[in-house]
N, C-alpha and C positions, 0 to 999 in steps of 0.2 A: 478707722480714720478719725481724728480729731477733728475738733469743730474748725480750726487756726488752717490746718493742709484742705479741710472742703474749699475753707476762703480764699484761699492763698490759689486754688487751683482755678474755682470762676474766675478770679480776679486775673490769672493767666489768661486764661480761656478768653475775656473780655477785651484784655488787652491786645491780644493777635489779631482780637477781629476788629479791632479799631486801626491797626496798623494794615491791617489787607485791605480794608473799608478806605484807609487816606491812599491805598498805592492805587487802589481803582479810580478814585478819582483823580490822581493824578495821570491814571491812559486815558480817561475819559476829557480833563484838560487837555491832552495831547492831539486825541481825535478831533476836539472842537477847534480847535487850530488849523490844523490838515484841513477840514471842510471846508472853514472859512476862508482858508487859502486857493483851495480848489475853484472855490461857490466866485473868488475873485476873478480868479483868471478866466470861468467861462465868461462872467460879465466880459471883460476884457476882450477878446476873442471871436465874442457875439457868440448869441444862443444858436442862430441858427447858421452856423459854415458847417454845420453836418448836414445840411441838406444838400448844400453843393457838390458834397463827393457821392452823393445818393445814385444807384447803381439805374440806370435809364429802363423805364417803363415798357417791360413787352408791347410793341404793335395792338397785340390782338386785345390787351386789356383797356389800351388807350382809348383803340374805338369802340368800347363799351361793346363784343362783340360777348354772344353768348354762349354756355360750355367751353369746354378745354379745346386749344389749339390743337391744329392737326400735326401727327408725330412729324410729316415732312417739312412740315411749315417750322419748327420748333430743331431742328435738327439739320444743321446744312449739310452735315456728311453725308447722313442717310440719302436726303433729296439729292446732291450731286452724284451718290452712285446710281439713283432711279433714272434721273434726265439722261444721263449715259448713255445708257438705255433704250431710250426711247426711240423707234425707230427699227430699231435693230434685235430686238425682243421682244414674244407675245407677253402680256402681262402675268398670265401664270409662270412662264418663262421666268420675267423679272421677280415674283414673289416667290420664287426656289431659290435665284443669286441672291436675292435679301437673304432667306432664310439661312443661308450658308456662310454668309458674309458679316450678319448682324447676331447681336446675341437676344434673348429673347423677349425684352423690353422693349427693343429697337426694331421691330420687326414691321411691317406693314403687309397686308395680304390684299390677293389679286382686286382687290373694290375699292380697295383705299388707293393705291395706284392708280387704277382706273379713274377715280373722283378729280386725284390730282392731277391726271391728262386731263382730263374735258374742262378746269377750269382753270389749267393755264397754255396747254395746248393744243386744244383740238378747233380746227377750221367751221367758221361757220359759212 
């Protein structure tokens, strides 16, 4: 290879990357625009209307209460099939129709029943 085709081929090679180097910057003008458009319209808008559609706070978190809710409490299907129930089934009774009826996340067994008669309906 001659000394003129080495030159001739950096001097290529230099040139491409000076013409990739102006097309980046020109997405990168493109992107600072888009932001800045963006960055306007939240001003606009106000920062904060995402909080208004913000999904309403569990109960049980509100009142700063402590550990995880109970699955009845968390679950109105499960608790309306347990108070069904109530009355009219012994509690092992009721934690077999659970068993049969719920899949196995969903489930509650005969104490946790039991918990949730005594404090929401059993007579004092």
């Amino acid at each position: 290879m001659t000394e003129d085709a080495a030159h001739n081929g950096t001097r290529d090679a230099m040139q491409r990357a000076l013409f990739a180097g102006r097309a980046a910057w020109a997405c990168l003008d493109e992107m600072d625009i888009a932001l800045e458009g963006a960055l306007e319209a939240t001003r606009e808008q106000g920062v904060y209307s995402a909080h208004q559609d913000a999904a309403q706070i569990d109960p049980h978190r509100r009142e700063h209460r402590p550990g995880r809710r109970a699955k009845m409490a968390a679950d109105p299907e499960l608790r309306a099939f347990v108070e069904a129930r109530f009355g009219t089934m012994t509690f092992d009774q009721m934690a077999d129709a659970v068993a049969n009826a719920f899949t196995l996340d969903r489930r509650v067994r005969r104490s946790a029943i039991h918990a949730w008669w005594s404090k929401h309906h059993k007579r004092t």
